[in-house]
C-alpha positions, 0 to 999 in steps of 0.5 A, a space after each residue: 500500500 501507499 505509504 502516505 509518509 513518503 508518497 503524498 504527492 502520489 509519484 507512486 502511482 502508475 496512471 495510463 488512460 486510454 480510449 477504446 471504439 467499443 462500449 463499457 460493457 465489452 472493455 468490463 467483461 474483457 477484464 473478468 471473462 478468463 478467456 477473454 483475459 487469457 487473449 490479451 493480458 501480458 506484455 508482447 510475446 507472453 501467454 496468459 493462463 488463468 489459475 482463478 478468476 472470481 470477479 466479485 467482492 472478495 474474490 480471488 485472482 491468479 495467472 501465470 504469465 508466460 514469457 517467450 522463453 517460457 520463464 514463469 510469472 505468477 501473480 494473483 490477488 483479490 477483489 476489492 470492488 466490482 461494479 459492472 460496466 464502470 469500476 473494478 477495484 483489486 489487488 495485485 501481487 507477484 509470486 517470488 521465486 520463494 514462495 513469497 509475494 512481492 509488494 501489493 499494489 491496488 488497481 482501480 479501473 474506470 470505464 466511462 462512455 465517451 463519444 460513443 466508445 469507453 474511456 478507461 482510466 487504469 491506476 495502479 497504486 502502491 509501489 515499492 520502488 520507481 523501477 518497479 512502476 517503471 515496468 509494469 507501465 511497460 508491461 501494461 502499455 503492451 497489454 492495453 496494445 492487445 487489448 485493443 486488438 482482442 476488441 478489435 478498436 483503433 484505441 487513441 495514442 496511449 495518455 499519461 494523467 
């Protein structure tokens, strides 16, 4: 979580905005339909596969992330917040080599009609350290390329808040 003692300036949140030609509902469900997930989630090159999806309060997630060389990422957390078609809240945690988990960081996910189509704002709060923002904003640019070619929309250039 956030440490309100350091970060109150919020420089360790990762903010990415995007605009998609397809309605809240369609962009909602690709977040918590596991095979629709399983299509687009992952950096250019990776697999997505789904271990646990429970899209409701209290739910639990888990996914394997499989890079090109086959090197495995796991991560998962829990549901904090869904509300269809607009909001989707949980947190999200790697699984380290040991056993343990990373650092937990909480996403907040909006979609609003706009013109037609949703623009999703995606938040992810909470990071340790700088670098570790840094590359999940790479990782999760390249999934939002994907997602938008799973939706099938030309998605406006990528916009940092």
């Amino acid at each position: 979580m956030t440490n309100s003692e350091t970060d109150t300036d919020n420089t360790r949140d990762l903010v990415l905005v995007r605009k998609f030609d397809a309605p809240c509902d369609l962009v909602f469900r690709a977040w918590i339909d596991p095979k629709a997930l399983a299509q687009w989630c992952g950096p250019h090159g990776f697999k997505a596969v789904g271990d646990k999806l429970e899209a409701w309060p209290g739910g639990r997630h888990r996914a394997c992330l499989i890079a090109p060389d086959g090197e495995e990422h796991w991560v998962g957390g829990q549901y904090l917040e869904v509300e269809p078609p607009h909001r989707l809240v949980f947190t999200h945690a790697w699984e380290t080599a040991t056993g343990e988990n990373s650092p937990e960081t909480v996403v907040t996910i909006t979609f609003r009609d706009s013109g037609g189509g949703t623009e999703m704002t995606f938040r992810q709060s909470g990071f340790d350290s700088a670098s570790s923002l840094e590359g999940h904003e790479d990782g999760w640019a390249q999934s939002f390329e994907r997602l938008n070619v799973f939706l099938g929309t030309e998605s406006e250039g990528p916009d940092h808040a």
